[in-house]
C-alpha positions, 0 to 999 in steps of 0.5 A: 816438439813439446816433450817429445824429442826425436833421436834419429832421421828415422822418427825414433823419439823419447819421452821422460817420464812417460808414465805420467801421462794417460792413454798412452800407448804404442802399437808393436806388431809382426807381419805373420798376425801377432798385434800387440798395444804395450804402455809405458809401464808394459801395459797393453794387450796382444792378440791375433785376431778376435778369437784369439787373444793372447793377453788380455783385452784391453781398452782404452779405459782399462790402461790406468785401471788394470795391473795384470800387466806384463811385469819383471820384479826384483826381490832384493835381498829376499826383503825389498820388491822392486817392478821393473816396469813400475807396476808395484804397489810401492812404485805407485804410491811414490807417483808424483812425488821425489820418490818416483824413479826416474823413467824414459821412453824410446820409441821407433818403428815396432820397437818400445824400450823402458828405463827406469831408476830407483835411487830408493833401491839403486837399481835400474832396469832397460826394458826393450819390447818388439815382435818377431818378424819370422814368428808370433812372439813378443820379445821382452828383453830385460836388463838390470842393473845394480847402481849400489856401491856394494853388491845385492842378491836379486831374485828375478820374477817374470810375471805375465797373465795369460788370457788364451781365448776370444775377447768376447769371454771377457764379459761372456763366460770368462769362469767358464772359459778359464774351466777349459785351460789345460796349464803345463810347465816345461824346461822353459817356461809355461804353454796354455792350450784350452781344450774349446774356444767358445765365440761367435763361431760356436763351441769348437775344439781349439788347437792354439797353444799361448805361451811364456817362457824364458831364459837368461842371457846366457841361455840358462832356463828358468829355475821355476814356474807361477803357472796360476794367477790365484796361487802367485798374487795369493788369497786376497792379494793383487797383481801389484804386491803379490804373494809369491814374489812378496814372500818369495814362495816355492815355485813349481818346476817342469812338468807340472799340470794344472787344469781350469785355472786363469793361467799366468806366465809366472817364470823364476829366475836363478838367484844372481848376486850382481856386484856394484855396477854390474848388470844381468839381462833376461829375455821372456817371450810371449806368443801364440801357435798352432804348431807347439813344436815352434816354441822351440824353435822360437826358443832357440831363435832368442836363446841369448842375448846375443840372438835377442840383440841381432833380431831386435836390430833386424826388427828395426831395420825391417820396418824402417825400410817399409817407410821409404818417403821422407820428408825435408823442410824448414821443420826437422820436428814436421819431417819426422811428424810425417815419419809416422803419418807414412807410418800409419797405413801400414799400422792400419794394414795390419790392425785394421779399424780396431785392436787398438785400445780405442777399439770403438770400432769394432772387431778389427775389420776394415771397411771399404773405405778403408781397402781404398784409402790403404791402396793410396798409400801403398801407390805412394810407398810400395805400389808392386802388387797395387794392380791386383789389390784394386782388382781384388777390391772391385769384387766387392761392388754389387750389380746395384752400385752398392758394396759388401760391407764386411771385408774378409782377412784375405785379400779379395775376400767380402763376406755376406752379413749374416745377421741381414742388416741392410747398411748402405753408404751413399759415399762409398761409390766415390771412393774406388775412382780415386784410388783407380785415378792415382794407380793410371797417373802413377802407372800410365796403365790405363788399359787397367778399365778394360780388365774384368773382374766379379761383382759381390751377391748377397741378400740385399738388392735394389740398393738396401731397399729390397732382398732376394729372397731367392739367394742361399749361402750356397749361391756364394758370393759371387754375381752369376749369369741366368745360365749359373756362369760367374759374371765379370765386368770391367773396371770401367763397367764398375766404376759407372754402376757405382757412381751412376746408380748414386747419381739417379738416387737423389731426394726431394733437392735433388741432392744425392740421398744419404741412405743409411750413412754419411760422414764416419756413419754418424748421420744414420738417422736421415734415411728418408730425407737426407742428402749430402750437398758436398758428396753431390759435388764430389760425384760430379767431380768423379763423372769430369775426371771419368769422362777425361779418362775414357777419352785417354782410354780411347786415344790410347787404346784406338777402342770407341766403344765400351761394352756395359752389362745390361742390368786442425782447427776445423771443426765438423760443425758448429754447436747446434744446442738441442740433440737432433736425433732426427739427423743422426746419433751424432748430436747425442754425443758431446759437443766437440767430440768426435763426429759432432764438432771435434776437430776430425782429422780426416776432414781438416786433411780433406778440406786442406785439399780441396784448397790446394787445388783450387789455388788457396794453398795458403790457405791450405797449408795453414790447415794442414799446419794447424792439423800438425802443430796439434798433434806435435803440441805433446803438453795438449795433444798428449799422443806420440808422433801422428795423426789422430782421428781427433781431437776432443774438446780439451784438444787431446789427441784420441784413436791414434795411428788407424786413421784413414787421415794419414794416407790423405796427408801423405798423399796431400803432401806429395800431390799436392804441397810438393807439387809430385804426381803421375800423369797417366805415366808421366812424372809431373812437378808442380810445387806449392810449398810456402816459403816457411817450408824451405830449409836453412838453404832454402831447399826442399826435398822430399824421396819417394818410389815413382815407376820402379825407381827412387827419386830425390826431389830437391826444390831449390829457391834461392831467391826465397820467393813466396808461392804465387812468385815462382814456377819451376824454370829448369828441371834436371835428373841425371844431366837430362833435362825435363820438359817445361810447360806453364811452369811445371817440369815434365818427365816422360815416360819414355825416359824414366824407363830408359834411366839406369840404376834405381836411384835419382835425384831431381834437382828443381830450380824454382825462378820468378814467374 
């Protein structure tokens, strides 16, 4: 796969000299809100959310211009200065050249590690990089080793600048941010608390306290402290030969006070003399509380070598688990590719749409496609909880079909924009069917439709073309009754105000309208005249499965009566030659970039769909395939293992990992390529996989998670038959036999409960038809 090679089943992979390549970056992140984007020289930033940043801001352009990096210098034998992250002047004017040390990336679920050798110095330096799962701390475990003949005095320096505050201080008020800092030093290393935090919230006292700290592996804190960018880089210095390091300057010890200063996390280490061969490791944590009593108890967490090691195994145990679908086919480089496409949702659900380095889209929010499209995933991976997520996200669907447009942090949580811009999505009504349609399939609990929930209540009505100017904040958010009660519908009764409503509000074709926004919002600019042919069609496809369902709903149920409210290689388009403003701000950009002729992943997996089913699955396959051979193509793509949200018009993979295209291509594949779906509780097999898909031993396998139990799903072609030769002729899962209609294997509902233990393995024999 290019230059990427992959090291276990799990989708770990290294990369030799990654730090030649640009834009590279890699997502390392907690589950308690600490997010964090680090490259292959430990640049990157680190944040909580928007008003909380840990490191600073970093975009995509900023990764090959700034050097306020996180840095571990060596100064060797008080004369020579070595980063052991490659950030020094030195080791940047050796770049390129037989000079350069030698460097490998390994990578894998959350966790980033470094080597680097300099022939020059005979050093060498592994830098290992996660987050804790209990708390939000980065861990940066540092281990140098000395690959002389004869010994060395090092003088160890970590180096990390503190941002502490929201990332809109960047342009907006940076100095007089950076007036607010209150700097303290301690045994272990330095705690910023800034006395304000100035955002979009206003000027409010701040209670986040960021830290750095550290201490060797044998649990032995720093012997001093750089608790000032200006005083450690030095008067016209710079982060890439500083002063304090360059002269090895008299650092501060604890207790020290410091108010108004841009901050660094500067730590000195006690001089050690390591012998030939021998090697030394030291831990630096990072992070950011509300509670400065949980710095020691972090601290303690990662006291030496041996408490980093354990975490650091746990971390990578942690993750892996949460990816519990895997692939097996002809390809060992694509099972692994789809590693980290399974990987993707739960990067979304964590970052959201931005607090990445391309961070185009915002403040880290996600949209209501996004709630949606994450929820299909999760009904793949780990569908407990599904149920109430997608009861949750109805609450934001308005009484006119319509929805909020700004989703809370909490689940459940839709909030009412405050600046009144008036956004309406035309295919936003589709998306809630879907993801409901995949939950009754996987689960059979369609007695979902008769639930109740909320509808959301802000100033918008009419669909965006009218406010209430009647509702106040202090109405809430919530749709009443005239009597002042919250009202709660169905979810059926949800399901047909948003399609219907979208239905009845077509143009002069009488194809429904595009209102403020199609496809990824780039055709904003047809309000008055446009309309969607393809989102026409995908509606109506939602009203035959909504009427089947209702049906099923009613056998099920014996109800007849519903009660209702009374109120790859694909590119976007061809190159037009003139910038049609008229349609949308997407003919501004670029031709073949982003919506504007790029090869758009979401696109390409959704098209791929559409084909498989409707039978074209060679030709199907031949766009997911083309979609994966880009990706993995490292020398063009230049991206690690996924799917991106494009590709530009060199082919270059851009806003990688927060793509809504992931969760399409791992529901695609399972779906639909390996034939594996609900029906309406049932467990149904119906292959599509072309021939080139099965192994060695013309077999192929993919695991996932089905009604509470494991399943292994072994295809077996022995007689290598092409799709279109074959069907399923026997199906067998613990020596009971499924059922076969027209050449798929059922198995029902009944039995799945009734199975013992939670692991199975279902054995397909695939015969000629």
């Amino acid at each position: 796969m290019g230059k990427i090679a992959f090291t276990d089943d799990n989708g770990s992979f290294v990369l030799e000299n990654a730090e030649n390549y640009s834009y590279l970056y890699f997502p390392i992140a907690g589950d308690n809100g600490l997010k964090s984007s680090i490259t292959p020289n430990l640049g990157g930033d680190s944040k909580i959310n928007q008003n909380t940043f840990l490191l600073e801001p970093e975009s995509s352009e900023n990764l090959h211009n700034n050097r306020s990096t996180r840095n571990f210098w060596c100064r060797i034998d008080d004369k020579a200065v070595w980063s052991a992250t490659g950030v020094s002047a030195e080791q940047e004017y050796r770049k390129f050249t037989e000079g350069q040390d030698s460097n490998k990336l390994e990578a894998g679920f959350m966790w980033h590690k470094v080597s680097r050798k300099s022939d020059i110095y005979k050093i060498s330096s592994v830098v290992t990089s996660f987050v804790s799962v209990e708390h939000n701390t980065e861990i940066t475990y540092v281990t140098i080793t000395n690959n002389d003949d004869k010994a060395h005095k090092v003088t160890p320096v970590a180096a990390i600048p503190v941002y502490g505050r929201s990332a809109d201080n960047l342009r907006d008020h940076r100095h007089v941010t950076s007036l607010l800092h209150r700097i303290s030093t301690f045994q272990n290393g330095i705690k910023v608390k800034p006395v304000l935090s100035f955002d979009e919230r206003g000027h409010q006292k701040n209670d986040m306290t960021y830290y750095v700290c550290g201490m060797t592996g044998e649990g032995k804190a720093p012997v001093g402290f750089y608790p000032v960018v200006s005083d450690f880089i030095g008067e016209g210095g710079t982060f890439l030969q500083p002063e304090a390091v360059r002269e090895g300057k008299e650092p501060v010890g604890s207790g020290a006070y410091i108010q108004g200063k841009e901050a660094l996390g500067g730590i000195v280490f006690e001089d050690v003399v390591l012998e030939a061969g021998e090697s030394r490791s030291f831990t630096v944590l990072c992070g950011v509380s509300d509670r400065e009593n949980e710095i020691d108890e972090v601290i303690n967490l990662y006291a030496d070598s041996e408490k980093v090691e354990k975490s650091y195994e746990a971390v990578k145990a942690y993750w892996t688990e949460k990816v519990n679908v895997s692939f097996q086919t002809g390809s060992e480089d694509f099972d692994m590719f789809m590693k980290w496409v399974c990987f993707q949702p739960i990067l979304r659900r964590i970052y959201g749409c931005s607090f990445l380095p391309y961070h185009d889209y915002g403040k880290g929010g996600r949209g209501w496609r996004d709630l949606w499209q994450d929820c299909l995933a999760l009904l793949l991976m780990n569908p407990s909880g599904v149920r109430k997520m997608i009861m949750d996200n109805y609450g934001g669907v308005r009484f006119d079909g319509t929805n909020a447009t700004i989703i809370g942090e909490k689940p459940g949580e839709f909030v009412a924009d405050r600046n009144n811009i008036t956004r309406v999505w035309m295919d936003h009504g589709f998306w809630p069917f879907l993801t409901t349609k995949l939950y009754i399939d996987q689960t059979g609990d369609i007695e979902l439709l008769a639930e109740k929930t909320t509808y959301f209540k802000d100033k918008q009505v009419e669909r965006g073309t009218a406010t209430d100017e009647m509702w106040s904040e202090g109405y809430g958010v919530t749709q009443k009754c005239e009597s002042g009660d919250v009202y709660n519908g169905t979810v059926l009764e949800h399901l047909l105000i948003q399609n219907l409503c979208a239905f009845y509000d077509v143009g002069e074709h009488n194809h429904m309208r595009l209102r403020g926004a199609d496809w990824n919002d780039a055709l904003d600019m047809a309000d008055e005249r446009g309309e969607s042919v393809a989102f026409t069609a995908a509606y109506s496809g939602n009203f035959a499965d909504i009427a089947e369902y209702i049906r099923m709903y009613s056998e099920k149920t014996g109800e007849t009566t519903v009660e209702l409210a009374k109120a790859g290689g694909y590119r976007l388009n061809t190159d037009f030659g003139e910038e049609k403003f008229d349609l949308g701000r997407m003919f501004g950009f670029a031709y073949g970039e982003k919506e504007n002729g790029a090869v758009f992943s979401h696109m390409t997996v959704m098209y791929a769909t559409a084909l498989y089913q409707r039978g074209f699955v060679k030709e199907g396959h031949k766009a997911l395939q083309a979609l994966a051979d880009s990706a993995m193509d490292f020398d063009t793509s230049k991206m690690y293992p996924g799917i991106p949200e494009y590709f530009d018009i060199d082919g270059r993979g851009m806003y990688t990992y927060l793509t809504g295209a992931a969760s399409w291509y791992m529901l695609a594949m399972i779906t639909e390529v390996f034939g594996v779906k609900g029906q309406t509780g049932n467990l149904v097999l119906e292959p599509k996989l072309v021939l080139e898909q099965f192994d060695a031993e013309d077999k192929a396998k993919l695991e996932m998670i089905f009604a509470g139990h494991t399943f292994e799903i072994e295809y077996e072609n022995e007689s290598r038959l092409e799709y279109g030769e074959y069907e399923v002729g026997k199906a067998v899962v613990d020596n009971v036999y499924l059922e076969i209609v027209d050449g798929k294997a059922v198995l029902k509902r009944d039995i799945i409960d009734k199975l013992q233990g939670q692991n199975h393995k279902i054995t397909a024999t695939l015969i000629k038809k």
